[in-house]
N, C-alpha and C positions, 0 to 999 in steps of 0.2 A: 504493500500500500504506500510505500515511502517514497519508492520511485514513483507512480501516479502522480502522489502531488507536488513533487520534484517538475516531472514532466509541465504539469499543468500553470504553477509557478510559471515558468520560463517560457512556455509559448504565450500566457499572459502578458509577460511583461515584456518579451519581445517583441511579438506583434502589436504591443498597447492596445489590448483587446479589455475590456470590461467589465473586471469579474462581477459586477451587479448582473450584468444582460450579457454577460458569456456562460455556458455553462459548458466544461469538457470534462465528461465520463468517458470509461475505455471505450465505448462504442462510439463517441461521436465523430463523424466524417469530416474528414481533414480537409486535403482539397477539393476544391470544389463546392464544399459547404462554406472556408473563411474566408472571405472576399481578401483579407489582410495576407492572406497566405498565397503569396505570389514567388516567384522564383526566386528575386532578390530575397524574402524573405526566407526559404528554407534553405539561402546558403546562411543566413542569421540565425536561423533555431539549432540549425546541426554545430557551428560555430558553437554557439552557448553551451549544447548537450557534452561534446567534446570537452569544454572548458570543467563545466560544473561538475562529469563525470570520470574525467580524467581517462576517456577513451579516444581511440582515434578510429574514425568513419571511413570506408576507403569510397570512392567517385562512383565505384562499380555497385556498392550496396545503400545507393543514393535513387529511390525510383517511385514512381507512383504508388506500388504498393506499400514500400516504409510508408509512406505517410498517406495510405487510405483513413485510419481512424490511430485514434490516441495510443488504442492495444497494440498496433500495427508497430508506430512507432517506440513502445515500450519495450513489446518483445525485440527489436535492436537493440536497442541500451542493453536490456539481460543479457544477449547472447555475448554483445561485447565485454561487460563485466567477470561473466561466467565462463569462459569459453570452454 
């Protein structure tokens, strides 16, 4: 649950989305649903995710399905933490 709100934190405050009128559960859909989540933006979240998690992303595991929904992009983070 720690990394959720890790996750959730930082696309918050990355994309300065609203946590009053944003709500992101694992199932909420990523692109396509954030208007705020545009290209330039998901070199800025994985930037952040890398930082705050102290993992490294490679270009190749960068695609629309990491960022279908929140779970999407979560389960990367574990796989890279966990390996």
């Amino acid at each position: 649950m720690r990394v959720l709100e890790e996750v959730r934190s930082i696309l918050l405050n990355t994309l300065n989305l609203n946590k009053d009128k944003v709500t992101l559960a694992e199932s909420t859909f990523l692109l396509g649903n954030i208007p705020e989540l545009d290209s330039m933006a998901v070199i800025s979240v994985i930037s952040a995710i890398e930082e705050h998690f102290d993992i490294k992303i490679e270009d190749d595991e960068i695609n629309a399905e990491t960022f279908e929904t929140v779970a999407s992009l979560i389960a990367l983070i574990n796989k890279k933490m966990h390996p």
